[in-house]
N, C-alpha and C positions, 0 to 999 in steps of 0.2 A: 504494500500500500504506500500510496507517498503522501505528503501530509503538508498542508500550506500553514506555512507562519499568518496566522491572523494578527493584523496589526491591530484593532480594537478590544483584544483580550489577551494579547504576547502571549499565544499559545496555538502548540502545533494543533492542527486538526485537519483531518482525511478529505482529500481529494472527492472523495467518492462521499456523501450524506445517504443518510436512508431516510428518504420520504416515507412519512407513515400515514398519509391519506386513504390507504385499505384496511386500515385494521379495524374490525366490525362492522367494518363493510364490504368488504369483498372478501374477506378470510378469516375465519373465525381466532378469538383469543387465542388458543394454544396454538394455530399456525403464526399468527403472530409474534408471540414469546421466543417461539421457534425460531425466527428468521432475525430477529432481533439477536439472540444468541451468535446464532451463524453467522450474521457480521460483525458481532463484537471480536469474535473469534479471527476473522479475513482481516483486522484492522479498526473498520468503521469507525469513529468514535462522536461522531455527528448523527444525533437525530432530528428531524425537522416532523415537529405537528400543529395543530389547532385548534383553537379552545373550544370550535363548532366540529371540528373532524368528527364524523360520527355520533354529530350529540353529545361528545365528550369521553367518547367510549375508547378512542383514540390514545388520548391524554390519559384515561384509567389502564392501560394497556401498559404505556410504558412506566408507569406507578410499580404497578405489580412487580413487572422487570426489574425495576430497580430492588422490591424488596426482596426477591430470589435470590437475586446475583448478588447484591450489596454493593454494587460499582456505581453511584451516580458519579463519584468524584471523577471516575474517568470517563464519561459521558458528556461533551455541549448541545443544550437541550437549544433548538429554539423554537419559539410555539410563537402565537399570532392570535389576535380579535380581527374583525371587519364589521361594515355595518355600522349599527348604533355604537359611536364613541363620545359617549357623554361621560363626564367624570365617573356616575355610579353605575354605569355600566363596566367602563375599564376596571376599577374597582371591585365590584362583584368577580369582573372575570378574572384576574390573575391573582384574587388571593382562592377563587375555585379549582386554578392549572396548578397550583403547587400543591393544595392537598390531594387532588387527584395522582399528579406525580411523584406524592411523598418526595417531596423536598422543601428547603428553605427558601432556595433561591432558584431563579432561571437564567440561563445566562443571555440567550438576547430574547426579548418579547419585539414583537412588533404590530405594529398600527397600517391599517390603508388608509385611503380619505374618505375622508366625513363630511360632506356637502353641508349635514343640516347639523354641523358641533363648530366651534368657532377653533380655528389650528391652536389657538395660546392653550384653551382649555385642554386639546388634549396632549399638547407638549410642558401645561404644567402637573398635573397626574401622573405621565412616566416618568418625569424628571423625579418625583417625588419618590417613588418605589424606587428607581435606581439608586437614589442617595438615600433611603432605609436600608439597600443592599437584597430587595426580594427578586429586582434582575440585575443584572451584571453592565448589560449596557440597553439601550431604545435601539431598537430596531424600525424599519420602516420596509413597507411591500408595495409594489408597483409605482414607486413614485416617479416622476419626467423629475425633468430640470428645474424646472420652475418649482414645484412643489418641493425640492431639497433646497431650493433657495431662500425660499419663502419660509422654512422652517430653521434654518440656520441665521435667517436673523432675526426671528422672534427667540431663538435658542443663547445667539449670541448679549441680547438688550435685556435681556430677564437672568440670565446666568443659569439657563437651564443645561442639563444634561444633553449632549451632540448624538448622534446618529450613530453608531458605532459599526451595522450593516443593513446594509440592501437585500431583500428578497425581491429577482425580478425573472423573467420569462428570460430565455435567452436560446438559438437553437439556430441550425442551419436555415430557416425560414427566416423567424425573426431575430434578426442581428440592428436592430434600432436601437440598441444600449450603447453598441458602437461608436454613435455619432458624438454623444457629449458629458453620458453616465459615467462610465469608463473612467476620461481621463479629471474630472469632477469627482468623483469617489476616491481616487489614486489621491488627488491633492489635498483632503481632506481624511483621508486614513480612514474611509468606509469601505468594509471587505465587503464583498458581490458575492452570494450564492446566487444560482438560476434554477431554473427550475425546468419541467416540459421539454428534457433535451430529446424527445422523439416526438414530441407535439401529440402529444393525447393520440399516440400510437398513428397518427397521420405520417410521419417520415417515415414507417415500416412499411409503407406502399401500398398498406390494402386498401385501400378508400383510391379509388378512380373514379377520373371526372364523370359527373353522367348516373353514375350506379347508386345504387342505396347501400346505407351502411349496413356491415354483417351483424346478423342479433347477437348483442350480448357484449359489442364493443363499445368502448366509452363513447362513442359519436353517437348510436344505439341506444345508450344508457340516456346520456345527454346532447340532446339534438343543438343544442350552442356551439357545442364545439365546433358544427360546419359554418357557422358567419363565419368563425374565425379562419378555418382553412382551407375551406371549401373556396379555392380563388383561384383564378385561371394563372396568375402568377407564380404560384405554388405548384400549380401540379404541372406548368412547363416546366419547375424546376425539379420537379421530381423524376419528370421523363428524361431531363439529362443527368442526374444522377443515378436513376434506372443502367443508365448504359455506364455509365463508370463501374457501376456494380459489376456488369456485367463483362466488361473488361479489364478488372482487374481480381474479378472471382470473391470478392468481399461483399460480405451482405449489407444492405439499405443498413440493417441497426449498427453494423462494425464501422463504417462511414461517419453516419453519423454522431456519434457515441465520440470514436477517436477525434473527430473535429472538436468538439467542444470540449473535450480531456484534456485539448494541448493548447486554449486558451486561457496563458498564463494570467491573466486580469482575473479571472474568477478563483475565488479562494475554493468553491467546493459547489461540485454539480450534485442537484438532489435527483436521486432514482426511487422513483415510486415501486415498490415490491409487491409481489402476489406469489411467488415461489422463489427458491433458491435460485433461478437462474439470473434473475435480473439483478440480483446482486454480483454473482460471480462475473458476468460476461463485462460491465465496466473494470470490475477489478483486473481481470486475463488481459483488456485493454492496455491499463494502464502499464503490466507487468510485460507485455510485447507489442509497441510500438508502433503502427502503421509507417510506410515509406512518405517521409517530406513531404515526396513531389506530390503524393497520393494529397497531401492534406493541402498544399498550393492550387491541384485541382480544381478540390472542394470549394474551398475559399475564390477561386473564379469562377464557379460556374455560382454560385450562390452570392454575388458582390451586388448584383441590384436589388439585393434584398435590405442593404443598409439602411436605405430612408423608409421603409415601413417603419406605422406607426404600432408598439406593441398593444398586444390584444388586451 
């Protein structure tokens, strides 16, 4: 496993995160526990969930974990609210995510945006837990430029608690982080997790233009996911990465996988898990390399994909 220095916690942590957005929901607790184990074991030592994952069942998932094994301390937990962010609701929810979690503390929590809460209000409530010490650092999801702007000088004028990471979309489709996140997060010492690096199962190729999703896939599950992918843009790009595939004998998921493994800006790509495999196959990634040119390619045939706006 290889493991990126987080500058907003000066601490190593794994390349690879385990997205827990399935647990109680697509696979029951003890598979769960299970797969949990299995990458604590490969390395892993990032877990990403949410205070809604599952109704919460998510969050009680990896609680139990923790009191099996007794490792929170080598665990970075980070969880997330959306929606209603009105003081007593952020409140309600992170002192619910750490008894669920049996812990004291988390080490990032993060916020999306809140149209109908005023940004001070809810930049001064996580400042507040941060300096109690029930999370480690503020975290923030989906945010553009402006909204990290916007928040770093209400953060700076009040002496609240900074930003310390970004949870954002990031994949061979959508590469819009590129344009001004990127090098704005670098100059402010906010680490980048991404998330979605096979696009809600769209970069594994089975969704073609035209066709209906197959039952039982997330586009199946959740009919959203096609505004987002379902674009004549994307699936020209997938037809020419189809043929890379096929001329260099590596599959759609090994392509794209290794492309965003070797973009060094991101401290840790989150993989959503349902069996052992989805864990293994980024870790064999990270541990045998794909060819340079292979991933220069990539990177050209997916370059007008910069100025998309992420989903």
């Amino acid at each position: 496993m290889l493991y990126s220095n987080f500058k907003s916690l000066n601490k190593k942590i794994s390349k690879v995160g385990l997205g827990c957005v399935t647990f109680g929901r697509e696979i029951t607790e003890n598979e769960s526990i299970r797969l949990l184990d299995i990458a604590v074991e490969n390395g892993i030592n990032l877990f990403n969930t949410s205070y809604y994952y599952s109704d919460g069942i998510s969050e009680k998932i990896i609680g139990k974990f923790f009191k099996i094994k007794k490792n929170r301390k080598d665990i970075t937990i980070v969880s997330k609210i959306h929606g209603d962010l009105s003081k007593k609701t952020i409140e309600k929810c992170i002192h619910e995510s750490l008894i669920r979690m049996n812990t004291d503390h988390i080490d990032y929590y993060g916020v999306t945006h809140d149209p109908k809460t005023n940004l001070d209000e809810i930049l001064e409530v996580m400042d507040r837990f941060q300096k109690e010490g029930k999370i480690l650092r503020v975290a923030c999801n989906n945010y553009d430029i402006s909204m990290l702007k916007s928040s770093k000088k209400i953060q700076e004028i009040n002496n609240f608690s900074k930003f310390g990471l970004l949870e954002t979309v990031y994949n061979v489709l959508y590469r819009g982080a590129e344009k001004d996140l990127i090098n704005y997060c670098d100059l402010e010492n906010i680490d980048i997790i991404s998330y979605s690096p096979l696009g809600a199962g769209f970069i594994t190729g089975k969704y073609k233009n035209g066709r209906v999703s197959p039952k039982k896939t997330r586009f199946d599950i959740k009919p959203s996911h096609k505004d987002i992918y379902f674009k004549d843009i994307f699936f020209e790009t997938m037809n020419k990465l189809e043929k890379l595939s096929n001329e260099t004998n590596l599959s759609l998921i090994d392509l794209a996988l290794s492309w965003v493994l070797s973009r060094n800006f991101l401290s840790s790509i989150l993989i959503g898990v349902r069996d052992i495999s989805h864990i293994m196959k980024p870790i064999n990634i990270l541990e045998n390399p794909i060819n340079g040119t292979i991933l220069n390619e990539i990177n050209e045939i997916t370059k007008n994909n910069l100025d998309l706006i992420d989903p």
